[in-house]
N, C-alpha and C positions, 0 to 999 in steps of 0.2 A: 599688577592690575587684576589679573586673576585668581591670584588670590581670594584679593580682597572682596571681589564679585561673589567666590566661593565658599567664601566667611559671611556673606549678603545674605545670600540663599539658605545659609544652612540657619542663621538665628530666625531669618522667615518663618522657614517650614519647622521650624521647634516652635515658635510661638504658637503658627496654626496648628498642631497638634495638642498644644496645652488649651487652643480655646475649642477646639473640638471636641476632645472629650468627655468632659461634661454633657455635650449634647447627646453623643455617642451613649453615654449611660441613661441618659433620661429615657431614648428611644427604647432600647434593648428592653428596660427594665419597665415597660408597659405592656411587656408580652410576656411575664412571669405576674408571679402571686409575692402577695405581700410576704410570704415567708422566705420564698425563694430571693425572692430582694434584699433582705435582711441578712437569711445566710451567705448571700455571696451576690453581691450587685455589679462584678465584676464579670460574670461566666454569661454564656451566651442564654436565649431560651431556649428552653428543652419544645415548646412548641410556638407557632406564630397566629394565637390568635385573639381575636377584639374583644374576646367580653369585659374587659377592665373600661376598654373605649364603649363599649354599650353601657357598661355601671355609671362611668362618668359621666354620659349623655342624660341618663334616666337620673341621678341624683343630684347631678348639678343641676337641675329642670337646663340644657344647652340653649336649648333655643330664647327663652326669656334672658336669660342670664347674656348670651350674644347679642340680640336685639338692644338691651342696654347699656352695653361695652359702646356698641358703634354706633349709638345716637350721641352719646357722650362723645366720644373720639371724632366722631366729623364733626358735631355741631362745632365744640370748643377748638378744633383745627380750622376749621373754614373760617369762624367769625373771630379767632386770633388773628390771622392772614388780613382779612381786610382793615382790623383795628390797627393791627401792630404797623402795616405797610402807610396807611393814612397818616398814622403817629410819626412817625419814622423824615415820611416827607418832609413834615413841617417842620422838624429838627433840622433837617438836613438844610433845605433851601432857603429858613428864615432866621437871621443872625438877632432874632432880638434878647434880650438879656433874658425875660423869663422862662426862656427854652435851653437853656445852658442849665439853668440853676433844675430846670424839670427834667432832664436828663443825666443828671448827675444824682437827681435824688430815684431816679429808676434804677442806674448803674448801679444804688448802696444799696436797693431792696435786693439785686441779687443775691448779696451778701449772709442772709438773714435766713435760716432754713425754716419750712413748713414749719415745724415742732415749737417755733417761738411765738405764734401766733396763733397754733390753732383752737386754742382755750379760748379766745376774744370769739374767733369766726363762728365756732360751733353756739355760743353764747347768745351770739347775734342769731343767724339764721335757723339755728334749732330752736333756741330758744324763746327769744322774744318776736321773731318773724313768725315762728312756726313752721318750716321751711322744711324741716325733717323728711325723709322718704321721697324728693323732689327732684326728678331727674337734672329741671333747670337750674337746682342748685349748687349741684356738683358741675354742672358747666358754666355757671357764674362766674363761682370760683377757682376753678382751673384756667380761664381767660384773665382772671385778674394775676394769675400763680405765672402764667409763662406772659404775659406780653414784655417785663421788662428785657430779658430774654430774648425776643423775637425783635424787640426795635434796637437793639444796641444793634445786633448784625442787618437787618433792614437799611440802619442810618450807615455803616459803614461801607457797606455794597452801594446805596446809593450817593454817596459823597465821592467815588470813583463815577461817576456817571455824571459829564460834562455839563453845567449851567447854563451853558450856551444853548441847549436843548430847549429849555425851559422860554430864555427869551424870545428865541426862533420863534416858538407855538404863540407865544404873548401877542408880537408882533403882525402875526397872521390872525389875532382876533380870540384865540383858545381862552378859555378863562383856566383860573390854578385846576380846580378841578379838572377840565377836561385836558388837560394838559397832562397832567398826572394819571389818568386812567385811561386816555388813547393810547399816550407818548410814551411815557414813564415804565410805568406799571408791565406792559409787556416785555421791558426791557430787563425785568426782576426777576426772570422766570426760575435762572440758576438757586438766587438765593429763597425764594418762597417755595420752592421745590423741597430747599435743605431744611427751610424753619418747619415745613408743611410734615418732613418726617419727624426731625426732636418732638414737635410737640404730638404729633401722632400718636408714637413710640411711647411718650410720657402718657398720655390719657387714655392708652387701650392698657398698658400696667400700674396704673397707680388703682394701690390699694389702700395706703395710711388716709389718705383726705376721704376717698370713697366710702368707706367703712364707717366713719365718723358719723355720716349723714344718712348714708344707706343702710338702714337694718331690717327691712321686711324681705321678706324673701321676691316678693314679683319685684323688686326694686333694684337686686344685689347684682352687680355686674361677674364677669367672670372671673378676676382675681378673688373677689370675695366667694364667691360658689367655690372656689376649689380650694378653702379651709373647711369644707363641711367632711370633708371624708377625714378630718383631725376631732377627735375629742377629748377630755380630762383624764379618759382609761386607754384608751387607744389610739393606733393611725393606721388607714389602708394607704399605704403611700402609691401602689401599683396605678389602683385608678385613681387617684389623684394626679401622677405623673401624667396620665394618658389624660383627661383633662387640660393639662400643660401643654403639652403640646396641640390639643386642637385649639388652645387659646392663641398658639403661637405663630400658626400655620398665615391666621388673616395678616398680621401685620408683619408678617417676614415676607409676602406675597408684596406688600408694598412697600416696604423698604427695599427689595430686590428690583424693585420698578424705577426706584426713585434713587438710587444709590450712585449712579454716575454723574450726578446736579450733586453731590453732597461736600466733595472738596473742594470745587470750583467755587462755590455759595461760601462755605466758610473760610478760604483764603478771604474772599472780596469782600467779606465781610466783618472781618477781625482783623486783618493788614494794614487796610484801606482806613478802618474807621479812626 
């Protein structure tokens, strides 16, 4: 038994050093120059200090480029949350056939990657809407991109959650709605905590869908701000790394927040469903 505890531990802590490293290098190597990175990205800095973090602040323009990371990321997490949870319900608690056949056809779009569709999207909203440069367009499309996503686990967390509840509030006069958003709804906290970071996480890093639609600079969110330090002759990769991580710091702050609702939510949500 001890052993096998001591076989547990030991594949653990090799895994956390193999996902650690990586990080460990990104950091080191924002306190060196792009040549020193190159010769040897491995060796410590020779000194510890920010002017690659003041390059990347001054070139990325940070603050515009942040300001529209996280209009996008909350908007398209909040209004996922209430769509996906509303959606979800009425899978859950209403057996009628055309809810089977619309839940099975959300199930198959997960199937389907960004890349098979985004010739049609860009077509429509860039081109024939005009839609281009639009911050509410990349948050259109990123709530249409994660809901099927959000209600498959919404439906299955909530299918462990007793019907008995429902008729209870009925009987005392609750209509579906208020039932659902007294009763219900706060009983979700686990799983919309865990949907609340996936889609977080996905909408403060997506760069292929944002790029597509976003091309002027007051527009460019942070992923896209930190290819500008790449060009056709060159790359400063020092301040770009440092970049990196001040993009990374907001949404590790809230995943670190949110990170003990994340297995609870996805057992009850994929087990259950």
């Amino acid at each position: 038994m001890k052993k096998q505890k001591s076989f547990t531990y030991l594949i653990l802590i090799t895994l956390l050093i193999i996902f650690i490293i990586p990080f460990y290098l990104l950091i080191i190597n924002t306190f060196k120059t792009t040549q020193q990175f190159v010769l040897n990205p491995f060796s410590l800095p020779e000194s510890f200090n920010l002017d690659n973090y003041k390059e990347a602040i001054r070139k990325m323009n940070f603050s515009v480029s942040f300001k529209n990371t996280l209009i996008i990321s909350v908007s398209t997490t909040l209004l996922n949350t209430v769509f996906s949870s509303m959606i979800a319900y009425v899978f859950s608690r209403k057996d009628w056939k055309i809810n089977k056949f619309l839940f099975m056809l959300l199930v198959v779009s997960m199937v389907a990657p960004f890349q098979v569709y985004m010739i049609p999207l860009v077509k429509i909203f860039g081109g024939t809407l005009g839609m281009s440069n639009k911050l509410i367009t990349v948050i259109y499309v990123g709530i249409g991109l994660t809901i099927p996503f959000s209600v498959f686990l919404y439906r299955g967390f909530l299918n462990s959650i007793p019907k008995e509840l429902d008729e209870a509030a009925l009987i005392d006069g609750c209509s579906m709605e208020k039932t659902f958003f007294r009763i219900i709804l706060p009983l979700m906290k686990p799983i919309m905590v865990t949907v609340m970071v996936f889609v977080g996480l996905g909408s403060w890093n997506e760069y292929l869908m944002t790029s597509l639609f976003l091309t002027k600079t007051e527009t460019r969110t942070l992923s896209i701000a930190a290819f500008t330090f790449l060009t056709n002759r060159s790359a400063d990769y020092s301040p770009m790394m440092a970049g990196l991580v001040l993009g990374i710091i907001p949404i590790l702050i809230f995943y670190l927040f949110g990170q003990k609702h994340i297995i609870e939510g996805v057992v009850q949500g994929s087990v259950k469903g």
